[in-house]
C-alpha positions in Angstrom: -11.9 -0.2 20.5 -10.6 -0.8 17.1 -9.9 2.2 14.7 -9.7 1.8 11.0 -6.0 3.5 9.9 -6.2 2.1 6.3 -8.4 3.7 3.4 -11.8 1.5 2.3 -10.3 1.8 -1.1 -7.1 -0.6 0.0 -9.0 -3.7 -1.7 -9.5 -2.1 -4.9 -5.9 -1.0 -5.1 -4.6 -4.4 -4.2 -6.7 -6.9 -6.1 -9.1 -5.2 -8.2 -6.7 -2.0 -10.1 -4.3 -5.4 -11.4 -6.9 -7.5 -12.8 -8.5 -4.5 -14.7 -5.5 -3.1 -16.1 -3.9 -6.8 -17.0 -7.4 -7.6 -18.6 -8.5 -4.6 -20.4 -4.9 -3.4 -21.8 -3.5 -7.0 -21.9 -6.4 -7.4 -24.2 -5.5 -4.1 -26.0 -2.1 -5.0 -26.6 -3.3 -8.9 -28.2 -5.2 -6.9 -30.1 -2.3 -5.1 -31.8 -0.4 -7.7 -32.0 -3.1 -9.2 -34.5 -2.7 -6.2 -36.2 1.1 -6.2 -36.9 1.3 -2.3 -36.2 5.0 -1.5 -35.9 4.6 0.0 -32.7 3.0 -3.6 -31.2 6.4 -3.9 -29.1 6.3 -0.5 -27.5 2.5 -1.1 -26.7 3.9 -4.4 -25.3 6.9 -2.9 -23.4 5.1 0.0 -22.0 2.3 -2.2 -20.6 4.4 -4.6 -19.1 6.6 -1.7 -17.5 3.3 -0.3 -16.0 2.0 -3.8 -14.7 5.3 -4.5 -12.7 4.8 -0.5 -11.4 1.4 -1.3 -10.1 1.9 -5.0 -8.8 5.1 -3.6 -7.1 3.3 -0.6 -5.6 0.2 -2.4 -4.5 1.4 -6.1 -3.4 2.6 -4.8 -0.1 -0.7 -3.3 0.9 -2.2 -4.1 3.9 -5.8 -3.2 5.8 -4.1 -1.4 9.0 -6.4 -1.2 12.5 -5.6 -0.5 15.9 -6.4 -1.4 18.9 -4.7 -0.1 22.3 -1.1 -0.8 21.5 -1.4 -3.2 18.8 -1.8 -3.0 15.1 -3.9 -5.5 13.2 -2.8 -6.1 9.8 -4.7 -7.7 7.4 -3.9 -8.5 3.8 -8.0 -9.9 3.3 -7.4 -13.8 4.1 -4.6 -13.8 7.3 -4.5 -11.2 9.7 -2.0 -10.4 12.5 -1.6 -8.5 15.2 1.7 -6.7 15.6 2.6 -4.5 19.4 3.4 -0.7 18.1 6.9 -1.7 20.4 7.9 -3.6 17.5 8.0 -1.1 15.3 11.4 0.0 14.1 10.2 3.0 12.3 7.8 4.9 9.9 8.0 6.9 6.8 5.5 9.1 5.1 5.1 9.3 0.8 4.3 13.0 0.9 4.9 13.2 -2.4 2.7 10.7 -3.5 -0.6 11.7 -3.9 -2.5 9.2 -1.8 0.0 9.5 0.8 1.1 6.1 1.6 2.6 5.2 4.7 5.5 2.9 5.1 6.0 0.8 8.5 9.0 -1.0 9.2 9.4 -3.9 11.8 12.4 -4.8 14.3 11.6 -8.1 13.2 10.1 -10.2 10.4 6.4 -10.8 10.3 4.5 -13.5 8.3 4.5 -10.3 5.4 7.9 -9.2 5.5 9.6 -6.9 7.0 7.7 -4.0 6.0 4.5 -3.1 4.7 2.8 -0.2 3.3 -0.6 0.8 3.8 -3.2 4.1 2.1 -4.2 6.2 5.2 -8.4 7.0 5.4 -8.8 9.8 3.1 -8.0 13.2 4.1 -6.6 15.9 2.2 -3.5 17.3 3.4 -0.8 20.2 2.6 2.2 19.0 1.0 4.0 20.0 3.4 2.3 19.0 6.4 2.2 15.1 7.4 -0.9 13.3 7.2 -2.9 13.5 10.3 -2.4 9.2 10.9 1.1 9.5 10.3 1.5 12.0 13.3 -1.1 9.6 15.1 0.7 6.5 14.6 3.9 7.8 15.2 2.8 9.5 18.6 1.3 6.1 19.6 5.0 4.3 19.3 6.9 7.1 20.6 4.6 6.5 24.1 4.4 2.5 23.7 8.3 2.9 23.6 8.6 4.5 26.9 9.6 2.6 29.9 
């Protein structure tokens, strides 16, 4: 039976969060520029510097499933499957606030090496790992065994 891992709000974080923010403040920042202020280049700096943050941050997420011993990815037009064998390791953003987890592969896949992914939306401790994290990692640990 296939399990959801990702959060519902992966799509707007990947495709929708970049267009808005390139359309509405790209259009803010023409805008000055029209207006010769003398702080149009700052405007112009600080919103490229933010639109590489967010197109960095969110172009390596992925819709994560699972089924048995096998992750599907999905990036909205290919999916994969990947066996949790093949998983070299994970790693948890606790400090970020929607938790993002980070899973690296023994070898490359059709998106990379590595991909990142927003767990389903639970509320957790700072200092406790998110209830998938410990999910997904249990799941290797026992497809690793001989």
């Amino acid at each position: 039976m296939e399990r959801q891992l990702s959060s519902s709000l992966t799509f707007f974080f990947k495709y929708i969060l970049i267009f808005l923010w390139v359309c509405i403040f790209g259009l803010e920042v023409r805008f000055l520029f029209e207006q010769h202020d003398h702080e149009r280049f700052s405007y112009l700096w600080g919103w490229l510097f933010v639109t590489l943050i967010i197109y960095f941050f969110t172009c390596k997420l992925k819709a994560i499933s699972i089924v048995s011993n096998n992750l599907i990815i999905s990036n909205y037009f290919t999916e994969i499957q990947i066996p949790l064998k093949d998983i070299s390791y994970i790693y948890e953003f606790r400090t970020v606030n929607c938790r993002p987890i980070k899973i690296v592969f023994n070898k490359t896949t059709i998106f990379g090496n590595s991909i990142i992914f927003i767990p389903t939306g639970i509320i957790c401790s700072l200092f406790k790992p998110h209830p998938i994290y410990v999910e997904l990692e249990e799941n290797i640990k026992l497809s690793k065994k001989p």
